[in-house]
C-alpha positions as CSV (number, residue, x, y, z in Angstrom):
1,X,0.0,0.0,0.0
2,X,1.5,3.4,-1.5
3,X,2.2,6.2,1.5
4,X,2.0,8.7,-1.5
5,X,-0.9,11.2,-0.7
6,X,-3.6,11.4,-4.0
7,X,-4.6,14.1,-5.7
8,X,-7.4,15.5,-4.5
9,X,-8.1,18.1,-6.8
10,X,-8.3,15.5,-9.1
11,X,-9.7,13.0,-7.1
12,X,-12.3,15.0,-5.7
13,X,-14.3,16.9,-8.6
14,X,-14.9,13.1,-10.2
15,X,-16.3,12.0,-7.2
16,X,-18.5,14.4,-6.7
17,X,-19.9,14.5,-10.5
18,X,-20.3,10.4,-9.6
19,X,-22.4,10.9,-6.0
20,X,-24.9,12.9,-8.5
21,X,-25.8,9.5,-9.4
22,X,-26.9,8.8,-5.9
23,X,-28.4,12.0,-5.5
24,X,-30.6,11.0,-8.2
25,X,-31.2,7.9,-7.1
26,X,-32.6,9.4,-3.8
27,X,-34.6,12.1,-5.3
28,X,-36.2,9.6,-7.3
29,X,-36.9,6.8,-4.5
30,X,-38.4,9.5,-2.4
31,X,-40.4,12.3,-4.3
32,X,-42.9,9.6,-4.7
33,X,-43.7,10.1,-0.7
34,X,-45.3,13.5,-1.3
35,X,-47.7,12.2,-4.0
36,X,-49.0,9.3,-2.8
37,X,-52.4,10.5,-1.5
38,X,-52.6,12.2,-4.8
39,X,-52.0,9.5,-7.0
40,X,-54.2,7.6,-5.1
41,X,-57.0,9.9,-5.3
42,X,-56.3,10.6,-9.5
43,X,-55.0,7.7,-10.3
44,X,-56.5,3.9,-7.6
45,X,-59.8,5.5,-6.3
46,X,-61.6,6.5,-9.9
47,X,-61.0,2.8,-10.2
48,X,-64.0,2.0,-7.0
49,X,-62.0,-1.5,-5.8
50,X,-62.3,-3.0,-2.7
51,X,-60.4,-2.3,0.3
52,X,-57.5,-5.2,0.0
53,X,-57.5,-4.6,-3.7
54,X,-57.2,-0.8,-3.4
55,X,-54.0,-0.9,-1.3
56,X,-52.7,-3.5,-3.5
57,X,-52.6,-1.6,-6.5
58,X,-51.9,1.8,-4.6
59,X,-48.9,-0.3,-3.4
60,X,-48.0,-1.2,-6.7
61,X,-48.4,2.0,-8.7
62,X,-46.0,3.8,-5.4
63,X,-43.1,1.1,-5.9
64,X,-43.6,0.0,-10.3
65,X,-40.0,2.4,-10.2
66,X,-38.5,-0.9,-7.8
67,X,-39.4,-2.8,-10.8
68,X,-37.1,-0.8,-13.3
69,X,-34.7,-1.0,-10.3
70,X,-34.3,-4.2,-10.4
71,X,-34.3,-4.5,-14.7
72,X,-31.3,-2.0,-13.6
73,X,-29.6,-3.6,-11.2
74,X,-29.7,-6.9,-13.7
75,X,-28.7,-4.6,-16.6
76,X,-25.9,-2.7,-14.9
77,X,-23.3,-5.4,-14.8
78,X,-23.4,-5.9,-18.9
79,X,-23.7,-2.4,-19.4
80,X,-20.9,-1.4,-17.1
81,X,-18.4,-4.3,-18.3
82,X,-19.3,-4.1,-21.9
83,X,-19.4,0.3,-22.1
84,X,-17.7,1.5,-19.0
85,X,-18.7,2.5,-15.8
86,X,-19.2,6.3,-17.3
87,X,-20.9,5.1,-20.3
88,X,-23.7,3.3,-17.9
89,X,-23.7,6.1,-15.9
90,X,-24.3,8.3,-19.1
91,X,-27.3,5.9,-19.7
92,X,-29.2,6.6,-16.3
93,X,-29.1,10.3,-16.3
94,X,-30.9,10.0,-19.8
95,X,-33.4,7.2,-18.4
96,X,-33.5,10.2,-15.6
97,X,-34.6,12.6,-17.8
98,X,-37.1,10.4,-19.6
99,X,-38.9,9.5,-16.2
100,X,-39.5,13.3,-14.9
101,X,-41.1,14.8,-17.7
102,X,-42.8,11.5,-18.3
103,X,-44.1,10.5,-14.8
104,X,-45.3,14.5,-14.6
105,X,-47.1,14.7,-18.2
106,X,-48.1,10.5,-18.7
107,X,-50.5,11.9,-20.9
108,X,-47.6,12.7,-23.0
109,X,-48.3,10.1,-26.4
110,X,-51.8,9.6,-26.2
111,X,-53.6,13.2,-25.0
112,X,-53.7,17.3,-25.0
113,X,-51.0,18.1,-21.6
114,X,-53.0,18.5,-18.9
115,X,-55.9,15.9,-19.0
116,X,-55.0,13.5,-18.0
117,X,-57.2,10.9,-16.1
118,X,-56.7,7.6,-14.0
119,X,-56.5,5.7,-17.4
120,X,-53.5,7.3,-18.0
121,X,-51.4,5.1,-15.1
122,X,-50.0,2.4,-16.8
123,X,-48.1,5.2,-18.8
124,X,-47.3,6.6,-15.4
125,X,-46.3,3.5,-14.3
126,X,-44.3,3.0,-17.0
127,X,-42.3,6.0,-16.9
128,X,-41.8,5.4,-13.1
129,X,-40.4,1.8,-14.4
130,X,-37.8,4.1,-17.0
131,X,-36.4,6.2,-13.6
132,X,-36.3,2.5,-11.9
133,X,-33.9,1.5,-14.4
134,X,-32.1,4.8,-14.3
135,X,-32.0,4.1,-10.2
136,X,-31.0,0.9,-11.0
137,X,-27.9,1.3,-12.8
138,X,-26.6,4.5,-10.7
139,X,-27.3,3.0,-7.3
140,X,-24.5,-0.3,-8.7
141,X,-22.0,2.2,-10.9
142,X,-21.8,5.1,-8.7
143,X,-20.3,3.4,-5.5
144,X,-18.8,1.2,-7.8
145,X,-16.9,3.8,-9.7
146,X,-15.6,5.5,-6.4
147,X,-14.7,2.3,-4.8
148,X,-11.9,1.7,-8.5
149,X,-11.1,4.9,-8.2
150,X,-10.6,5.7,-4.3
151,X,-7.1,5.3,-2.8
152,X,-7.7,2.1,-0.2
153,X,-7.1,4.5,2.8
154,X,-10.1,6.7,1.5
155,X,-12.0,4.2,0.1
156,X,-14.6,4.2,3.0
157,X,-15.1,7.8,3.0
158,X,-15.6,8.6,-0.6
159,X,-17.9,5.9,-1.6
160,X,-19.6,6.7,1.8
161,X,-20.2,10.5,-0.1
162,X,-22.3,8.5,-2.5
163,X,-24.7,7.5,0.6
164,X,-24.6,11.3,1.5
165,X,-25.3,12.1,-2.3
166,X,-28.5,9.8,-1.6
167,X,-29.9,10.9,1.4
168,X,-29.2,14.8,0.2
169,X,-31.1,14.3,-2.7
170,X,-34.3,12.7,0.1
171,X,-33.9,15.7,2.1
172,X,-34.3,17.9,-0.8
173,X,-36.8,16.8,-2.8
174,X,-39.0,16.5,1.0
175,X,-38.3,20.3,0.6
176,X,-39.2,20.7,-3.0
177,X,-42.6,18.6,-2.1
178,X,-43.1,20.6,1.0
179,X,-43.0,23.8,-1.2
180,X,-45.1,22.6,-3.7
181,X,-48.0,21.4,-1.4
182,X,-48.0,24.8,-0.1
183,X,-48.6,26.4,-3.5
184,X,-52.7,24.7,-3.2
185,X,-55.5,23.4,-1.2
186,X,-55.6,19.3,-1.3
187,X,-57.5,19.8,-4.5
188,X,-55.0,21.4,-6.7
189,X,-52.2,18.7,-5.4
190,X,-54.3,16.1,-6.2
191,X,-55.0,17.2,-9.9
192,X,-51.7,19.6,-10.8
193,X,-49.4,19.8,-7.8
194,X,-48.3,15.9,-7.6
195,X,-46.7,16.8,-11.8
196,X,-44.7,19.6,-10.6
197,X,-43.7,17.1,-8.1
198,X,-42.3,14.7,-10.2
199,X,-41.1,17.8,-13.1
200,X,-38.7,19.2,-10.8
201,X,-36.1,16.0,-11.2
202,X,-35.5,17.1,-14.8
203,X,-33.2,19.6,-13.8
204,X,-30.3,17.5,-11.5
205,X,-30.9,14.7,-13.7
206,X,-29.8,17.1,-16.8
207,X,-26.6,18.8,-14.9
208,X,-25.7,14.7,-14.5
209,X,-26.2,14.3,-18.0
210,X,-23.8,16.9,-18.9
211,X,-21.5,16.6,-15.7
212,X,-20.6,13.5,-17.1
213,X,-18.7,14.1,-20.4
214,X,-15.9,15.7,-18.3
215,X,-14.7,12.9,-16.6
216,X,-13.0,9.3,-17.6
217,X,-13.8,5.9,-16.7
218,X,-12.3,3.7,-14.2
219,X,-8.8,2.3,-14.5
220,X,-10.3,-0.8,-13.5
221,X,-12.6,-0.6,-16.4
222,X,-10.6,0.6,-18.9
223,X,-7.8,-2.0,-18.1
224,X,-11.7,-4.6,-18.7
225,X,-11.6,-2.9,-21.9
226,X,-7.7,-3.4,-22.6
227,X,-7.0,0.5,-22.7
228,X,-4.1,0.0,-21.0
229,X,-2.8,3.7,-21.5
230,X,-5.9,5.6,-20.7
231,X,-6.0,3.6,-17.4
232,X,-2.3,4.4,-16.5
233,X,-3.4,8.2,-17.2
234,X,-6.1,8.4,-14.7
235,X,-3.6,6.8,-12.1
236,X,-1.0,9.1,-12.6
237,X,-3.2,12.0,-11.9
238,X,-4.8,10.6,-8.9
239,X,-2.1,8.6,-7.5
240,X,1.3,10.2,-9.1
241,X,3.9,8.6,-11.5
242,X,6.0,6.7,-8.7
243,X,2.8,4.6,-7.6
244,X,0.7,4.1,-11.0
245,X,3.2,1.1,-11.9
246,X,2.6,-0.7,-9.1
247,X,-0.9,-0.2,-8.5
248,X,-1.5,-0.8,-12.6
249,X,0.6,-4.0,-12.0
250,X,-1.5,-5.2,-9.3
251,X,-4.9,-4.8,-11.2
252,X,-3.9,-6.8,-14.2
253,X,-2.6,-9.4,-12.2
254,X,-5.7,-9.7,-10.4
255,X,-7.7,-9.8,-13.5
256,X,-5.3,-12.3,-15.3
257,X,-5.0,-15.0,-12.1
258,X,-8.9,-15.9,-12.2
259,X,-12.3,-16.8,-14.0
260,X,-14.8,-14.3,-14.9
261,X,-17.5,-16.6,-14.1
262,X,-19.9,-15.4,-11.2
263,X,-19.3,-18.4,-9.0
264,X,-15.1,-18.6,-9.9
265,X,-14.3,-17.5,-5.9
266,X,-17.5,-19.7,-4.8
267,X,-20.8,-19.1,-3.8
268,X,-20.1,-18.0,-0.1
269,X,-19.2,-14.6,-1.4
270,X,-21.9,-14.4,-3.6
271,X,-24.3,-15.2,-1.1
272,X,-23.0,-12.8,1.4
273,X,-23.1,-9.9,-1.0
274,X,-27.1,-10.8,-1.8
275,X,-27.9,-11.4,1.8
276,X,-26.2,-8.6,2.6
277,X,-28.0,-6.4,0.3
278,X,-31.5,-7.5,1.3
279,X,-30.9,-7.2,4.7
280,X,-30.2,-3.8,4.1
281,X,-33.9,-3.1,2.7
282,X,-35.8,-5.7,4.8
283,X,-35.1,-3.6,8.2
284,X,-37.6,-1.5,6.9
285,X,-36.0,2.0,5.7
286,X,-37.4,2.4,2.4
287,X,-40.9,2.0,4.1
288,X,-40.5,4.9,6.3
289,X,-38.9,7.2,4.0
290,X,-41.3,6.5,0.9
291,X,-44.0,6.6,3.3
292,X,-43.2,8.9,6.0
293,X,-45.9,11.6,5.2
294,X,-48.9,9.0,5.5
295,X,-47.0,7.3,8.4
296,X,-47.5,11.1,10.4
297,X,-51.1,11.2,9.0
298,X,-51.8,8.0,10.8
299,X,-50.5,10.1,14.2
300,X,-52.6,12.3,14.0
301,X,-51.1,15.4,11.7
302,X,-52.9,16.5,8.8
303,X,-51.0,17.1,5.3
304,X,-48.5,20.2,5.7
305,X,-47.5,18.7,9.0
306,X,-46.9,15.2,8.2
307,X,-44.9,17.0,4.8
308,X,-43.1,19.3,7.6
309,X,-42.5,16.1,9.9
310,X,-40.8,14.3,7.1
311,X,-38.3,16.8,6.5
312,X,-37.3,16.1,10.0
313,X,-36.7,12.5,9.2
314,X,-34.7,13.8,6.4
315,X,-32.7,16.5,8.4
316,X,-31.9,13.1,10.6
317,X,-30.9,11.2,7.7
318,X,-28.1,13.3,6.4
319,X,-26.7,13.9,9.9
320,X,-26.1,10.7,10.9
321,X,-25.2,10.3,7.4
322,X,-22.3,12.8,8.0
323,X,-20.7,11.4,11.0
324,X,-21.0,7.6,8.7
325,X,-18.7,9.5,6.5
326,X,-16.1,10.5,9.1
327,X,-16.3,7.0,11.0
328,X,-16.4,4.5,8.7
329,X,-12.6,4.3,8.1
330,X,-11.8,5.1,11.5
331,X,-13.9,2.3,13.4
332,X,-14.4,0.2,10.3
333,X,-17.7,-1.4,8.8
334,X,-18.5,-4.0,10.7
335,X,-18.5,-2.0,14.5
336,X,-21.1,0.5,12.4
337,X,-23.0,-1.9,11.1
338,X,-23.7,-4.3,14.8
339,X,-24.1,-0.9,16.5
340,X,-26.6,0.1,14.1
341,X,-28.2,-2.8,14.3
342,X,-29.3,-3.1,17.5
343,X,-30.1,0.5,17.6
344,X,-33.0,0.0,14.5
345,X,-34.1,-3.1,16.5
346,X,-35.1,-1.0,19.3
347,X,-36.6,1.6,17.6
348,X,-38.4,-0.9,15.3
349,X,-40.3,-2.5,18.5
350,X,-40.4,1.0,20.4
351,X,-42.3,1.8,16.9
352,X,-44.6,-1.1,17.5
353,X,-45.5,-0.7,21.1
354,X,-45.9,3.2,20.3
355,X,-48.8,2.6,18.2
356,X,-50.0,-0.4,20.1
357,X,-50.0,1.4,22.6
358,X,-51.7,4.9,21.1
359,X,-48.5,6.7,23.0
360,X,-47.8,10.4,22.5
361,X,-47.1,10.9,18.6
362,X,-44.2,12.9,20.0
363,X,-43.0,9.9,21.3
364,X,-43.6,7.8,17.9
365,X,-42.1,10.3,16.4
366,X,-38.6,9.9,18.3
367,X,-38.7,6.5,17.8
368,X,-39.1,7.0,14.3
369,X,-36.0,9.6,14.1
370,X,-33.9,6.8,16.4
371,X,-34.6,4.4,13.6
372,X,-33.4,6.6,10.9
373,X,-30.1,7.6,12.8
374,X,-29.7,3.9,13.2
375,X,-30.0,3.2,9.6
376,X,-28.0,6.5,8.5
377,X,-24.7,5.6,10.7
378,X,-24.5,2.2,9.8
379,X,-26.4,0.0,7.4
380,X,-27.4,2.8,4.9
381,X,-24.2,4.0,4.0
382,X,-21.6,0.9,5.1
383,X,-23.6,-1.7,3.0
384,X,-23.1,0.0,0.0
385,X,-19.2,0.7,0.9
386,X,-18.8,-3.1,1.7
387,X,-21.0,-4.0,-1.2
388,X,-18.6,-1.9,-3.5
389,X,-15.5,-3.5,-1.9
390,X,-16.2,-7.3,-1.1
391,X,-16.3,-8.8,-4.8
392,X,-12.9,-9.3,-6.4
393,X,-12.2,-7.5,-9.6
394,X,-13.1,-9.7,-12.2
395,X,-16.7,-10.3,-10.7
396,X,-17.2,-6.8,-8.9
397,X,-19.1,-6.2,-12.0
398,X,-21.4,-9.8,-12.2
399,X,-21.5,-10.1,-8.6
400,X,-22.7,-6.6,-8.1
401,X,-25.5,-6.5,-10.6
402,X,-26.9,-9.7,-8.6
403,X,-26.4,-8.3,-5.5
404,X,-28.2,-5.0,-6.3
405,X,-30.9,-7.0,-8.0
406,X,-31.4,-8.8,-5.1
407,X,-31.7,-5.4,-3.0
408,X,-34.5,-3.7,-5.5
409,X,-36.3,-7.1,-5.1
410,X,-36.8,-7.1,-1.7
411,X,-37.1,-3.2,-2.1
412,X,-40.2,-3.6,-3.9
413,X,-41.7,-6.5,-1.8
414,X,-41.3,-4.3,1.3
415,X,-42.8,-1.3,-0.2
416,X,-45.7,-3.0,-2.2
417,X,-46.6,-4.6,1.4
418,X,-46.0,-2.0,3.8
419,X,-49.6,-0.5,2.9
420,X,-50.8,-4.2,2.9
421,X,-50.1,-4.3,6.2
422,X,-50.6,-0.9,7.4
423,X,-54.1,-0.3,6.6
424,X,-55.8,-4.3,6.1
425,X,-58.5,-3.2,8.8
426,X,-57.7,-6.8,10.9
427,X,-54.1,-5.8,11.8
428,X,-55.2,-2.4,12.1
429,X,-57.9,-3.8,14.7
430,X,-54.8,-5.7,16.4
431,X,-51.9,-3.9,16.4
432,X,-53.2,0.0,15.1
433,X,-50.7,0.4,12.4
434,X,-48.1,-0.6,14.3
435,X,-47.6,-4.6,12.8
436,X,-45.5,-3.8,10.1
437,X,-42.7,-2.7,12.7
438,X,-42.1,-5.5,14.5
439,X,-41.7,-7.0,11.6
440,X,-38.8,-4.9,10.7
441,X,-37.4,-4.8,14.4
442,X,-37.3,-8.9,14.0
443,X,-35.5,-8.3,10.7
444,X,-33.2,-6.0,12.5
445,X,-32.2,-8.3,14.9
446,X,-31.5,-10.8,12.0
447,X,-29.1,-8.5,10.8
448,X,-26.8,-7.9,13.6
449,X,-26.4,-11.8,13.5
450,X,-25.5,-12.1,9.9
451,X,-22.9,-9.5,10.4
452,X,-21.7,-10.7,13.7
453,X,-21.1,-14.3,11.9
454,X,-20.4,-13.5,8.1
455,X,-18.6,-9.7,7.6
456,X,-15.3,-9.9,7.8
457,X,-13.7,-6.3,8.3
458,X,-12.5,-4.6,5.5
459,X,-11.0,-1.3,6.7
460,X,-8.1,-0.4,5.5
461,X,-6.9,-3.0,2.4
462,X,-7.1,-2.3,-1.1
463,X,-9.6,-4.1,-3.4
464,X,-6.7,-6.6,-5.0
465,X,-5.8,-7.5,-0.8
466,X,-8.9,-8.4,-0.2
467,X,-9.1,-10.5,-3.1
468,X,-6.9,-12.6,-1.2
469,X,-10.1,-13.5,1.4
470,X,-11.8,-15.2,-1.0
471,X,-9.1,-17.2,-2.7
């Protein structure tokens, strides 16, 4: 391992064009929280189903983008071996594009702008599905990317900016919905407000679009695609002359010792990386932040302050986010990720109890802020950084695409059931909105578990020494 500093002013700029990506990806993921009364009421209720049948497809219509996640996440290891990390990063800002003016105006190929009516949600939906895929592919290339092109003593940091990128673009876009909610009564959300909603991720997802013509791929990739001298360029300007040798040496010869085949280091470590990534989703996050507003209506709060409440949660996220960023190479992954753990545990069952119990909604609502700490310190930003660093090179990019996959899979289960659970009038009867959470507490606990036994610690090695675990 080189003592040579990097280049930071290099270094940096490329990074950050790379964590717009992630911001993307959590703009995406969460400006559907601000519409989902109103695509319910322009889009499910015209429809007159019953009760079970009514959440089901509200359920559905709020997570069809987890279904273009997942084509994504399939997608993103052919695209990114076969055009380049860039070029597949190139490819979602487009999809990006595509899916905000699309998902605001799905009346776009078939009717006059502007009246549209329920029958228009399958082209909703299939716009949403176009972002998905855009999500899909950034949420595997961007920490990908950092992770090739981070120094190993940095590695954690960086790629942990891409989790910051993520939860930034949340916070924001709870802002951007808060504003637009305030612009109308409930009945101008529910027939114009929930477009300008979606419209206002055209104009990040362009500045990505262009952002990313100024920057080359990965050495690791362009070493993939035998350019041998481009690859060596990049090096030298983030690493210096006297280490690009080395470190050029060391990534051919890991990607001349072994098989590309998915399964060539076995299946343990494909396993892990899957498991790993569903965990991550199955504790329950994407619930809360995709439903947060309706989650505060339930407590009591009517629409501006469930939107204002939610804002909260995001404030919390990109705090705790912030000091994931400073820690993670200090204390390493796996003491973030066991602490974390426990801590969305017991703010999964305080959750449950809370509305069990018809507490305080102050009091659900701290519970609900511990959980999102929780989440934000450990298993929201560290899974990705271990995700991006676990799978030797000549796999990252197979192994990654499954492991993200897997991830949007359980993604959408957990979001297409959450309202399942939340409002089927038995459980409701039983447990007052409060079953879905000790669910995810008993998830939580799962998790600490599979870490304890399975993660090994990754702090500190480059991606060709840790290599060396699996062989």
């Amino acid at each position: 391992m080189s003592n040579s500093k990097p280049n930071t002013s290099f270094l940096i700029p490329i990074t950050l064009t790379v964590t717009l990506g992630g911001f993307l990806f959590g703009y995406d993921t969460a400006v559907i929280s601000g519409t989902v009364s109103s695509l319910k009421a322009f889009f499910v209720t015209p429809y007159g189903m019953g009760e079970t049948a009514e959440n089901a497809f509200l359920g559905f219509v709020v997570s069809s983008a987890l279904t273009g996640c997942v084509l994504g996440g399939i997608l993103g290891g052919w695209v990114s071996k076969r055009f380049g990390r860039r070029e597949g990063l190139i490819l979602a800002a487009l999809l990006f594009l595509i899916s905000a003016l699309g998902s605001a105006m799905p009346e776009i190929p078939t009717k006059v702008i502007g009246t549209a009516d329920h029958q228009q949600v399958y082209w909703f939906i299939m716009y949403r599905v176009l972002g998905g895929i855009g999500i899909g592919l950034a949420s595997m290339l961007s920490p990908m990317y950092i992770a090739e092109i981070a120094p190993a003593d940095r590695r954690g940091q960086l790629v942990s900016l891409n989790q910051f990128a993520i939860v930034s673009g949340i916070l924001i876009v709870y802002f951007v919905n808060y504003y637009i909610a305030g612009r109308g009564d409930e009945q101008w959300l529910n027939s114009v407000g929930w477009r300008w909603m979606f419209a206002s991720e055209a104009i990040p997802s362009l500045i990505f679009l262009i952002a990313l013509f100024f920057i080359p791929d990965t050495p690791r990739s362009l070493l993939l695609k035998g350019q041998q001298k481009k690859a060596a360029e990049v090096l030298n300007k983030i690493n210096g002359v006297e280490a690009t040798s080395r470190i050029l040496g060391e990534i051919k010869g890991s990607l001349q010792d072994t098989s590309t085949k998915l399964f060539s280091f076995g299946f343990m470590i494909i396993a892990i990386g899957v498991l790993l990534a569903v965990l991550q989703q199955c504790v329950g996050i994407n619930a809360v932040l995709y439903y947060a507003p309706e989650i505060f209506k339930t407590m009591g709060g009517g629409t501006d302050a469930a939107m204002l409440q939610t804002v909260i949660v995001g404030g919390v996220n990109l705090l705790f986010t912030i000091i994931a960023i400073y820690s993670v190479d200090r204390f390493g992954r796996k003491s973030l990720m066991l602490i974390g753990g426990v801590g969305m545990a017991m703010a999964m069952f305080g959750l449950g109890m809370s509305f069990y119990g018809e507490w305080h909604w102050l009091l659900t609502l701290l519970f609900m802020l511990f959980y999102v700490a929780c989440f934000a310190m450990s298993w929201g930003p560290v899974t990705w950084v271990l995700l991006s660093e676990l799978f030797p090179n000549n796999i990252r990019s197979a192994a990654l695409a499954v492991a993200v996959a897997a991830m949007w899979i359980a993604n959408q289960i957990v979001s297409w059931t959450f309202p399942i659970m939340d409002e089927n009038s038995w459980l409701v009867e039983q447990f007052n909105h409060g079953f879905a959470y000790w669910v995810y507490g008993s998830v939580s606990v799962l998790s600490v578990f599979f870490v304890w036994r399975f993660i090994p610690e990754t702090k500190g090695r480059t991606l060709e020494e840790l290599e060396e675990l699996w062989k």
